[in-house]
C-alpha positions as CSV (number, residue, x, y, z in Angstrom):
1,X,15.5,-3.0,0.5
2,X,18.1,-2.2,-2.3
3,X,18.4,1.8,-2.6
4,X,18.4,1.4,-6.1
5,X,14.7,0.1,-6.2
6,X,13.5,3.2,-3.2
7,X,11.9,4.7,-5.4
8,X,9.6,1.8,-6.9
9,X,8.6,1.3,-3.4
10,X,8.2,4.9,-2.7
11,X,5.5,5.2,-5.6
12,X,3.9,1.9,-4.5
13,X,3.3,3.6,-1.5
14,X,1.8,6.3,-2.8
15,X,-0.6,4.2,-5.1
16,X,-1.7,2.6,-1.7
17,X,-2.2,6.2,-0.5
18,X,-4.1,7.2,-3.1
19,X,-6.6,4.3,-3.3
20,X,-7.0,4.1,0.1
21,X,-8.1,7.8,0.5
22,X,-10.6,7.7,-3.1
23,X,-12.4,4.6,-0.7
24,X,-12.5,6.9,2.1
25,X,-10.6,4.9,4.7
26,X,-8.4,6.3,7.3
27,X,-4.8,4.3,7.9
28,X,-6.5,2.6,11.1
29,X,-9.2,1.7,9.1
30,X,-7.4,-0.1,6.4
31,X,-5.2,-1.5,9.2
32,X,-7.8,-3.6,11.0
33,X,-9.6,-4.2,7.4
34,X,-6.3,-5.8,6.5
35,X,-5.1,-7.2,10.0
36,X,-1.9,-5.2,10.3
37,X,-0.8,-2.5,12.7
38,X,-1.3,0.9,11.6
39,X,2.7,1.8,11.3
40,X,2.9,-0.9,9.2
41,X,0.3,0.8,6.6
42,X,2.0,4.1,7.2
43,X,5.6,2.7,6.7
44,X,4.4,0.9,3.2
45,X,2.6,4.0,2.2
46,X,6.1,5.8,3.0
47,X,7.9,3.3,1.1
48,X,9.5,2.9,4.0
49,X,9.2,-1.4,3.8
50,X,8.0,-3.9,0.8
51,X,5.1,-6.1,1.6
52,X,4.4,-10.0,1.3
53,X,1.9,-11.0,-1.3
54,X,-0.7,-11.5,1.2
55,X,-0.8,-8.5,3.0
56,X,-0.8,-6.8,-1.1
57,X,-3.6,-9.4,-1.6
58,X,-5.6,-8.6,1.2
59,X,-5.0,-4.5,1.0
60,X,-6.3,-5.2,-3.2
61,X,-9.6,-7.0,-1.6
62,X,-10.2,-4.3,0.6
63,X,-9.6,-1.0,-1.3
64,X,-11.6,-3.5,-4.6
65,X,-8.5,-2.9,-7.1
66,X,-6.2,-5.2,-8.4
67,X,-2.8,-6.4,-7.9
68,X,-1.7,-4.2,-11.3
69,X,-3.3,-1.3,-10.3
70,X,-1.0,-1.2,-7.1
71,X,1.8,-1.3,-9.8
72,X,0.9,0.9,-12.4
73,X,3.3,4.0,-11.6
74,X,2.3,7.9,-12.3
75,X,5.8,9.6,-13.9
């Protein structure tokens, strides 16, 4: 990841954060909904790593947003 673009994946994280807490779910939960390990959920919620477009597919499916909604930033 280029440093330039932490940040982006910082607040991508935290959109995952925040729509995986208003369904309820714990990290685990969405893990094994998803079919990643749980450090790998905490690490993108960190923005600590990007993710492919299927894991961002699947993690939409489960938490019932869309793609957009994962990318529309809070200032």
């Amino acid at each position: 990841m280029k440093p330039e673009y932490s940040e982006k994946y910082e607040q991508f994280g935290l959109n995952v954060v925040y729509y995986r807490k208003r369904k309820k779910l714990t990290q685990l939960q969405l893990a094994e909904l998803v079919d990643i390990d749980r450090s790998h959920i905490s690490a993108i919620e960190l923005g600590k790593v990007g993710v492919s477009f299927d894991v961002m597919f699947r993690i939409c499916e489960v938490l019932d947003i869309t793609p957009k909604e994962l990318f529309d930033f809070r200032d």
